[in-house]
N, C-alpha and C positions, 0 to 999 in steps of 0.2 A: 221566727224573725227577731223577737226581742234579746232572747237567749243570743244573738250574733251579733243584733246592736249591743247588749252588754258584754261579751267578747273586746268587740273593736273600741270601748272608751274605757276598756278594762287596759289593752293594749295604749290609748293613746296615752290613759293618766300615767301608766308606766315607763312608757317612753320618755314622756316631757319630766319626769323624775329623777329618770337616768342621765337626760341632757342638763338638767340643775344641776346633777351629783357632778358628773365632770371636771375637775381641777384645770387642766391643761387641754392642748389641742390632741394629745397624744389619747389622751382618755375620753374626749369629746368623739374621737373616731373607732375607738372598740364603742362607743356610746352607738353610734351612727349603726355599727354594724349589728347590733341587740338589739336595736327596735327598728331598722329597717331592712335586715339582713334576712335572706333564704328561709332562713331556722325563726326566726321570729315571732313572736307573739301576734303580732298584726299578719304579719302573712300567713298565719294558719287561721287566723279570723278572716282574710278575705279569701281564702280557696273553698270557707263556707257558702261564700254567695252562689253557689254553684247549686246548690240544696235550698236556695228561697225559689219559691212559687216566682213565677214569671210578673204577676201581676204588683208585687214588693221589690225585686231585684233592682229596681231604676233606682227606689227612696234608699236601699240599704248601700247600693250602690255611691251611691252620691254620699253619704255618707262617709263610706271608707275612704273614699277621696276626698275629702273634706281634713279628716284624720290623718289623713299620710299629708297634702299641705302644711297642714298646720306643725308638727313633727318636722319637716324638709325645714320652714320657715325658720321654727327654735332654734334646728342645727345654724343656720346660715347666720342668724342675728347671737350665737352665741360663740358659732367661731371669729366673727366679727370682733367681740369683745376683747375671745383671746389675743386676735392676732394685734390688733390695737395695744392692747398690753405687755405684749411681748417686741413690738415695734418701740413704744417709747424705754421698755426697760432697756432696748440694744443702743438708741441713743446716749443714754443717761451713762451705759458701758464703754463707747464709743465715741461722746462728746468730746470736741477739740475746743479747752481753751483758748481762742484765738490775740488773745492778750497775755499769753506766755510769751517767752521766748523761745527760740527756736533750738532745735537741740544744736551745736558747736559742732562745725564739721572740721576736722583737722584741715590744716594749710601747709604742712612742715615746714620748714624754717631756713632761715639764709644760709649759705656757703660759709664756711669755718673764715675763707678769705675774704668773703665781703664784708663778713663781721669785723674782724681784721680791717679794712680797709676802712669800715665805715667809724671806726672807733678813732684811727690816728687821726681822719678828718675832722671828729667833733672836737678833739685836743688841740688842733691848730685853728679852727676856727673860733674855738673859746678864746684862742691868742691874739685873735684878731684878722686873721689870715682867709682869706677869700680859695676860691677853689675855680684854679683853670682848669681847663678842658682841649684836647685837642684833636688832631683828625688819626687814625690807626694808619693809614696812606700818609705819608708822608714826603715833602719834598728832599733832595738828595742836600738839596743845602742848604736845610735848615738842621737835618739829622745831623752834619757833619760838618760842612762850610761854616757855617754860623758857629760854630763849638770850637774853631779852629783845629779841625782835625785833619791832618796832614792827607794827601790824595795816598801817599803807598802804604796808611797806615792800615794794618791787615784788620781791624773792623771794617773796612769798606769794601773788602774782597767778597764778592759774589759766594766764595765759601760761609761766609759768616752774616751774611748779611740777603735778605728777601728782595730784590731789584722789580721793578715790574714793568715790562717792557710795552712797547708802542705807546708812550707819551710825549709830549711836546718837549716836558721837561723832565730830566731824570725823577724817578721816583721810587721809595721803596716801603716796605714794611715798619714802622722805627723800631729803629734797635732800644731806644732808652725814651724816657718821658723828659729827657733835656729838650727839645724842640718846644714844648708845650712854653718853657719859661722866654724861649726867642719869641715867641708868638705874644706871650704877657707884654716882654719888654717893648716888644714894639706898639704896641696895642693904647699903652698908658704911661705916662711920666709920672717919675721917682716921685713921693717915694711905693716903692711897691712889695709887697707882702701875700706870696701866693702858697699853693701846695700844689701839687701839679701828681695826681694819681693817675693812672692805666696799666693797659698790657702791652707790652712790648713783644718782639719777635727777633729771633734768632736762628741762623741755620745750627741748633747744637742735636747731637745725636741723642733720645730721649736715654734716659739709664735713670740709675734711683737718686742722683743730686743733680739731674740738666732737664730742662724741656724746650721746644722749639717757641713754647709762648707761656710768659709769666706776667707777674705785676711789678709795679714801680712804683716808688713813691717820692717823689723830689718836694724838696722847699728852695723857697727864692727869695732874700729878703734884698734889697734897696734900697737904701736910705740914708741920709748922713751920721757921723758919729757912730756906726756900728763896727763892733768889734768881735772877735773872738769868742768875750765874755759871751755874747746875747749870745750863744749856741746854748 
């Protein structure tokens, strides 16, 4: 019997030696498998209990149980350690400064024409000039009547020109951003100083110098004493 309890603390100092020596969880587990594995120093000390007198096998018994606890314990409080250590090293890898900024997502950028369009604005509003607006519908005579434009003049030909039927009062698509400045003028007394930008529409055949719909950009000045010069 001695000869087997010194076997099984031969095995257990060896064990708990092999679970200190361990670096990592990867070597804690060939560890595991050496001192509690098949092949094992403790498991050929305990297939001895088979060879204790009946009257011993309980004390020696308990013993080897005692030994393989204590063994299972070290693994579990030493894998503990690793994995603890290998958890804050993955934060410390994986921490997000949340007082950076963010990485820049592209947005890409304005139309070559509203560049365009937004530039001649700031030139005339640095001059002073304010910026009308007006409706893409338009009435028949503001596009035309207002502008003095003759009824057979062949801009008002349904060939040339967007109509849009079942309204009370004629209506079309506007051909030109001139209506914008009938709208100014009526709107405000001299003197007045606008830019009147949009899209306009046209029945034209698309090809590489026409489209059916472009932009515009009208000025309107009002005022007395203006001449020629002010252009």
């Amino acid at each position: 019997m001695d000869d087997l309890i010194e076997r099984l603390e031969e095995a257990r100092r060896d064990g708990l030696a092999k679970i200190a020596e361990a670096s990592d969880l990867l070597a804690l587990e060939e560890a595991r498998v050496r001192v509690l594995g098949r092949k094992s120093s403790l498991s050929a000390a305990r297939q001895g209990l088979k060879d204790v007198p009946q009257d011993q096998r309980k004390e020696v018994g308990k013993r080897a149980n005692e030994i393989s606890a204590e063994i299972e314990q070290a693994l579990v409080t030493r894998r503990e350690i690793f994995t603890a250590a290998e958890t804050k090293a993955r934060w410390e890898r994986e921490r997000i400064d949340v007082t950076l900024p963010g990485a820049p997502v592209p947005v890409g950028s304005l139309h070559l024409l509203t560049q365009v369009l937004w530039q001649i604005i700031d030139i005339f509003t640095g001059l002073g000039y304010k910026v009308a607006e007006g409706p893409d519908v338009e009435y028949s005579r503001l596009n035309f009547d207002a502008l003095n434009t003759p009824y057979e003049h062949p801009s008002r030909s349904p060939v040339d020109t967007f109509y849009i039927e079942g309204q009370g009062e004629e209506v079309c698509l506007r051909s030109q951003t001139s209506p914008i400045q009938i709208r100014a003028m009526e709107a405000s007394e001299p003197p007045v100083y606008v830019v009147c930008p949009g899209r306009v529409y046209r029945r034209d055949t698309v090809d590489a110098t026409h489209t059916n719909q472009f932009f515009q950009m009208e000025g309107l000045a009002v005022d007395n004493d203006l001449t020629m010069a002010d252009l």
